[in-house]
C-alpha positions as CSV (number, residue, x, y, z in Angstrom):
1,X,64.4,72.8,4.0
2,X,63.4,69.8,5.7
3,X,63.4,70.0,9.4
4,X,64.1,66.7,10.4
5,X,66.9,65.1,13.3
6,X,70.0,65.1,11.0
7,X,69.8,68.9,10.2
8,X,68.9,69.6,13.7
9,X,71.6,67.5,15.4
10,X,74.1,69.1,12.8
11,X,72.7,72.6,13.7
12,X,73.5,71.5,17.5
13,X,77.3,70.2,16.9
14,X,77.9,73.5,15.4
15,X,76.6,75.7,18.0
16,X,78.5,73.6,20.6
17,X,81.4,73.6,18.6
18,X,81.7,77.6,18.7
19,X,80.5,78.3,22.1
20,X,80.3,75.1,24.3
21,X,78.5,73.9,26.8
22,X,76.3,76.6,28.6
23,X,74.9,75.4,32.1
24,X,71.7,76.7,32.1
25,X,69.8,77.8,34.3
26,X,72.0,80.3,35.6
27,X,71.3,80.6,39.8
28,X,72.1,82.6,42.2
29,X,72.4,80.1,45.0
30,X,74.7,77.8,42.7
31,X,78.0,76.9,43.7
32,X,79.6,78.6,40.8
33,X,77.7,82.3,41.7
34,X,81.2,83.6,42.0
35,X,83.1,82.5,39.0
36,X,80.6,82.1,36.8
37,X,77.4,84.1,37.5
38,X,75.5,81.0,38.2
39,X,76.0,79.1,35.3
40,X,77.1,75.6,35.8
41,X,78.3,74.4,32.4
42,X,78.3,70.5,32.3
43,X,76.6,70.5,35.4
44,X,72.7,68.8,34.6
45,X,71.9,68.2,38.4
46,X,70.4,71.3,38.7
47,X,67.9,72.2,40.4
48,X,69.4,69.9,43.3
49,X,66.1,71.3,45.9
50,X,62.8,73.0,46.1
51,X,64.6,77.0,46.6
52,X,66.6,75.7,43.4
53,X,63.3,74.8,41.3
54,X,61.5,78.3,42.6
55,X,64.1,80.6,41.9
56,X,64.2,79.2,38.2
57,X,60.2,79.7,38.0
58,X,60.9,83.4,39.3
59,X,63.5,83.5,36.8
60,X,61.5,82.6,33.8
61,X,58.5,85.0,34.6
62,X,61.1,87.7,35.3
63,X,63.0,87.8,32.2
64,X,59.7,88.1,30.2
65,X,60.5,91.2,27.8
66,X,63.9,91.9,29.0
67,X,67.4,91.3,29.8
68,X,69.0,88.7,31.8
69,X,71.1,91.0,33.6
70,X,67.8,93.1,34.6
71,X,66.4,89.6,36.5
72,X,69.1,89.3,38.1
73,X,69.0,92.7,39.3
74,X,65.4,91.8,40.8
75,X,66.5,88.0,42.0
76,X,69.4,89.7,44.5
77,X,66.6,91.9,45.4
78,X,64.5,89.3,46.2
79,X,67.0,87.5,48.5
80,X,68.4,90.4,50.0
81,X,64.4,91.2,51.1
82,X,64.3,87.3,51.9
83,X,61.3,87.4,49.5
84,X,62.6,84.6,47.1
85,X,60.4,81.8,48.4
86,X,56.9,80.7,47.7
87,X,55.2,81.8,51.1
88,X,57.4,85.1,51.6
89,X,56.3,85.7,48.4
90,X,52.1,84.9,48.9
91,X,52.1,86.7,51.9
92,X,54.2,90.0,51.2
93,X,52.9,93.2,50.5
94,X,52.7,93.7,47.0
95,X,54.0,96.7,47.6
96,X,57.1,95.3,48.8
97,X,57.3,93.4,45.8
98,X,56.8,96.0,43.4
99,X,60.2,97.8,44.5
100,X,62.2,94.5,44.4
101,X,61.6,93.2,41.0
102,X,61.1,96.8,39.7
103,X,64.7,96.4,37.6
104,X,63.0,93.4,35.4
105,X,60.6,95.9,34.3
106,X,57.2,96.5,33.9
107,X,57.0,95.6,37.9
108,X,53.5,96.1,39.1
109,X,52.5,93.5,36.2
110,X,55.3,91.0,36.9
111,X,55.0,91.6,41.1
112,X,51.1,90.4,40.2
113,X,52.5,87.4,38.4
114,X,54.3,86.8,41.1
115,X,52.2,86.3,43.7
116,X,49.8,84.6,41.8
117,X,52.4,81.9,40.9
118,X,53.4,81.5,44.8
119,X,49.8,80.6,45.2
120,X,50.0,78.5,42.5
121,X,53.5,76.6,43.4
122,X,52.3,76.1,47.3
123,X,49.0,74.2,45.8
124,X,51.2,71.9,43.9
125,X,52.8,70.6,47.0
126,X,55.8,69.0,45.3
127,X,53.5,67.8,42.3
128,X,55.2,68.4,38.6
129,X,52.5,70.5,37.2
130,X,50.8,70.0,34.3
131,X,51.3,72.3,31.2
132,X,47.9,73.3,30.8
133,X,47.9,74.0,34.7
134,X,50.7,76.1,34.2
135,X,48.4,77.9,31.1
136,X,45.8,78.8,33.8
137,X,48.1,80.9,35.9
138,X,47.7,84.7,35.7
139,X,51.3,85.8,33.6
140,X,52.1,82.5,32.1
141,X,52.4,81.8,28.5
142,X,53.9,78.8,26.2
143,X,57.6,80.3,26.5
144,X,57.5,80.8,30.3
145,X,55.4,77.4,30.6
146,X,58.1,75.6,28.9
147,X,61.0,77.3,30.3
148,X,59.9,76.4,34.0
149,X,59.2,72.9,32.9
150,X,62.3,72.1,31.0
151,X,64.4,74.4,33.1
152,X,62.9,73.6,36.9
153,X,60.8,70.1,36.6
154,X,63.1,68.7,33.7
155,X,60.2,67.9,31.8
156,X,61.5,67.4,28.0
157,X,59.4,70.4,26.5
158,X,61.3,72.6,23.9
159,X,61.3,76.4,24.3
160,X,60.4,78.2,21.5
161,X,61.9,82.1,21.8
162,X,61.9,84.6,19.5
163,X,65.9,84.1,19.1
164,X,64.8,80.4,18.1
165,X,62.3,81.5,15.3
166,X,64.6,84.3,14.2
167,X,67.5,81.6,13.3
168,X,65.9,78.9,12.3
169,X,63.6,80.9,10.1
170,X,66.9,82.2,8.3
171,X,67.6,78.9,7.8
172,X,64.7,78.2,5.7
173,X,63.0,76.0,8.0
174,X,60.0,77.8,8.6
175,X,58.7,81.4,8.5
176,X,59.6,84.0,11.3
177,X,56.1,84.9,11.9
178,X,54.7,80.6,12.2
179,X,53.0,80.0,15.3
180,X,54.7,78.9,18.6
181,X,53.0,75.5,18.9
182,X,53.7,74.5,15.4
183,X,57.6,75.2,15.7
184,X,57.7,73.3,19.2
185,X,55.8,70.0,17.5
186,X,58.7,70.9,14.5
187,X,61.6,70.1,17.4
188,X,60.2,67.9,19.4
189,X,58.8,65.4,16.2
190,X,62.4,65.8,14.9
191,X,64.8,65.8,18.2
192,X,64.3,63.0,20.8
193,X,63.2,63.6,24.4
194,X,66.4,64.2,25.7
195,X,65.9,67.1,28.8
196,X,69.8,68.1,28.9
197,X,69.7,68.4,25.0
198,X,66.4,70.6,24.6
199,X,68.3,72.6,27.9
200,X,71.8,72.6,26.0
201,X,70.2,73.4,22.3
202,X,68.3,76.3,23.8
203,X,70.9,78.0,25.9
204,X,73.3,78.0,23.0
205,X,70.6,79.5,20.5
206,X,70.1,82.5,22.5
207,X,73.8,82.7,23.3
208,X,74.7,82.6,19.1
209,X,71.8,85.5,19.0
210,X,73.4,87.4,21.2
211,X,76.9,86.9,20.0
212,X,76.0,88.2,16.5
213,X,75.2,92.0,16.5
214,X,73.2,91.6,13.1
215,X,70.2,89.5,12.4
216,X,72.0,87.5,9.7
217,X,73.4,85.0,12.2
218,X,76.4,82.5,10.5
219,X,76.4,78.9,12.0
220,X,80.0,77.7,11.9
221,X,80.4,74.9,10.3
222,X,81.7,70.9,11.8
């Protein structure tokens, strides 16, 4: 099947069809925290400040290899500890740290990720970092890379998860087991550089995945 911005943007009205609008990325210090975890569907003005952006960069390396509702686990943790910022983060104990993400899993690695991203995020000093930069930090890989750039710096870089290849790859677009960069250049050759669409198109692929018990995931249609 040709991958191309028809059968994308098709893909896309179908998924929003079925599920609507998601408001990614959820936060805890969103308005919405009580009625809807977080989640701001609609809402694209997020992050609105610089706690917003960090606690969506914690986010992202947190949820590497496990649930959302373990991250969250750890981000309440981290607030209750007043540990979610950048400098209570560089200069706790790591320790400390340890025990507070410990429900995101494998803790002492993502506690180490942690503070070397803190480093990383005071160096920046506002800046929008660079991909490769991102590359360079101890933890970080193409899925958290582009999941903190689309999701916290609103940079138009498409995440590639393994929900995405999983569907897509069902679909006949491409096999299961292609390469992350080749799948991205797929979306982003095909779809235009629209941030709220690459944020919208995500959220509502991993929310059909997980709305489908079986890996044979049905697309309604238009």
């Amino acid at each position: 099947m040709k991958i191309d911005l028809d059968n994308l943007i098709s893909i896309y009205k179908s998924l929003l069809k079925q599920y609507g609008r998601q408001g990614w990325w959820p936060l805890l210090s969103c308005e919405n925290i009580k009625n809807n975890k977080g989640y701001h569907p609609g809402d694209y003005s997020y992050p609105r400040n610089n706690q917003q952006k960090f606690e969506i960069c914690v986010g992202a390396i947190l949820t590497q290899n496990t649930a959302w509702t373990n991250v969250e686990k750890a981000l309440f943790n981290l607030k209750d500890e007043k540990l979610l910022n950048a400098k209570a983060i560089k200069d706790s104990k790591i320790e400390e740290l340890r025990v507070a993400v410990k429900p995101a899993g494998y803790y002492n690695q993502k506690a180490d990720y942690l503070k070397a991203f803190s480093f990383f995020y005071l160096s920046l000093k506002g800046k929008t970092p660079a991909r490769a930069e991102l590359f360079a930090v101890k933890g970080i890989g193409p899925e958290t890379a582009d999941s903190i750039l689309l999701y916290a710096y609103s940079m138009p870089e498409f995440i590639v998860d393994a929900y995405t290849k999983r569907m897509f790859s069902q679909l006949g677009f491409f096999s299961e087991k292609e390469r992350y960069h080749n799948v991205k250049e797929m979306f982003e050759k095909a779809l235009p550089k629209d941030v709220n669409l690459y944020q919208e198109y995500h959220a509502l692929i991993v929310k059909h995945a997980k709305n489908n018990n079986s890996r044979k995931n049905k697309i309604a249609e238009t």
